[in-house]
N, C-alpha and C positions, 0 to 999 in steps of 0.2 A: 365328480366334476364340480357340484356346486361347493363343494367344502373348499377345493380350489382356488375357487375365484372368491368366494367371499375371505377366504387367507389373506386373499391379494388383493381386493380392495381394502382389506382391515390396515393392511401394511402402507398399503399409497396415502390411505389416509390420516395414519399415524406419522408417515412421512410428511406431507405436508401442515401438518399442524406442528411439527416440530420444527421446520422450517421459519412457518409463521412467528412461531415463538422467537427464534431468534432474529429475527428483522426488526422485530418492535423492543430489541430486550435494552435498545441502549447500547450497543457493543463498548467496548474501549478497545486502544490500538493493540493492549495486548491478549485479546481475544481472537487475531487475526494476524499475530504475530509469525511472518515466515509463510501467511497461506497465500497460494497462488488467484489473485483476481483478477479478473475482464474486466480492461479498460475500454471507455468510447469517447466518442469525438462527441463534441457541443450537439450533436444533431440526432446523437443516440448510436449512432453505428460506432460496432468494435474497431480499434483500435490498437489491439494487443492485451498484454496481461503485464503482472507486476507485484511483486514481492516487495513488502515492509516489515522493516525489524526497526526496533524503539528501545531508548532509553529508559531509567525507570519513572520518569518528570513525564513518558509518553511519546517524547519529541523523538521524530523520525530521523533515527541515524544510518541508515543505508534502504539504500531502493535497488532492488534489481528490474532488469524491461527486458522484458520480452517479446517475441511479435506475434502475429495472430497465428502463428502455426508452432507459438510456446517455445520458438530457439530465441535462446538465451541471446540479447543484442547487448547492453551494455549497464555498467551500475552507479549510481550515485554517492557519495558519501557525506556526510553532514557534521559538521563539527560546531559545537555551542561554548560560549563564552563563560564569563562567574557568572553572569545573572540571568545565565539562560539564554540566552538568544542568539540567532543565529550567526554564526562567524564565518564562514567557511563553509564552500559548494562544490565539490567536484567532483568531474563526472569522467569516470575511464572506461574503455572500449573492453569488449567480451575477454580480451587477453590481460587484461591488468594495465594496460599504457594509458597513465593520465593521456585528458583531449583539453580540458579546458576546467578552470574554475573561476571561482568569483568569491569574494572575499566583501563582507559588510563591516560597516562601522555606522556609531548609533549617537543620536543628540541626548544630553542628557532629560530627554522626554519617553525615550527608549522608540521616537519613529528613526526610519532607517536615513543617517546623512549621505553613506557613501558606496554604493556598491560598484565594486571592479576586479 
């Protein structure tokens, strides 16, 4: 019995130091590329969850949302211009039917002049 549990403390504890390690490691987006995260609201409560997939520049070209019980609600797509930045927003419902986008244009300082 005690080989048992000292296994299994050995293991929670190698568990959570591997954890540790990766919270402090610096991530990049494609370390988390496709993995499912818990989103929350400004006040710390969840909110759902959500899938990013990225470019090889890092920049986020699709989000999928999902809600707190992980059905699939709707996805976003991302489209970027020659010099990177962002052109194009849209976001379609769980069936593939665009709902709405938004489309930027930029002053030559590269802040945003136009979104619509």
């Amino acid at each position: 019995m005690k080989r048992i549990l000292c296994s299994t403390l050995s293991l929670c504890l190698l568990f959570t130091v591997a954890i540790s390690l990766c919270a402090c490691s610096g991530e990049t987006p494609q370390d988390t590329e496709g993995v499912m995260i818990a989103t929350k609201d400004e006040a710390g409560n969840p909110i759902g969850y959500e899938r990013r997939y990225h470019n090889d520049n890092g920049d986020i070209t699709r989000l999928d949302v999902y809600d707190n019980d992980q059905v699939y609600d709707h996805f976003v797509l991302y489209e970027y211009d020659d010099s990177n930045r962002l052109a194009k927003e849209t976001t379609y419902r769980a069936d593939g039917i665009g709902e709405f986008y938004y489309t930027y244009e930029y002053y030559d300082g590269g802040q945003i002049s136009k979104k619509g």
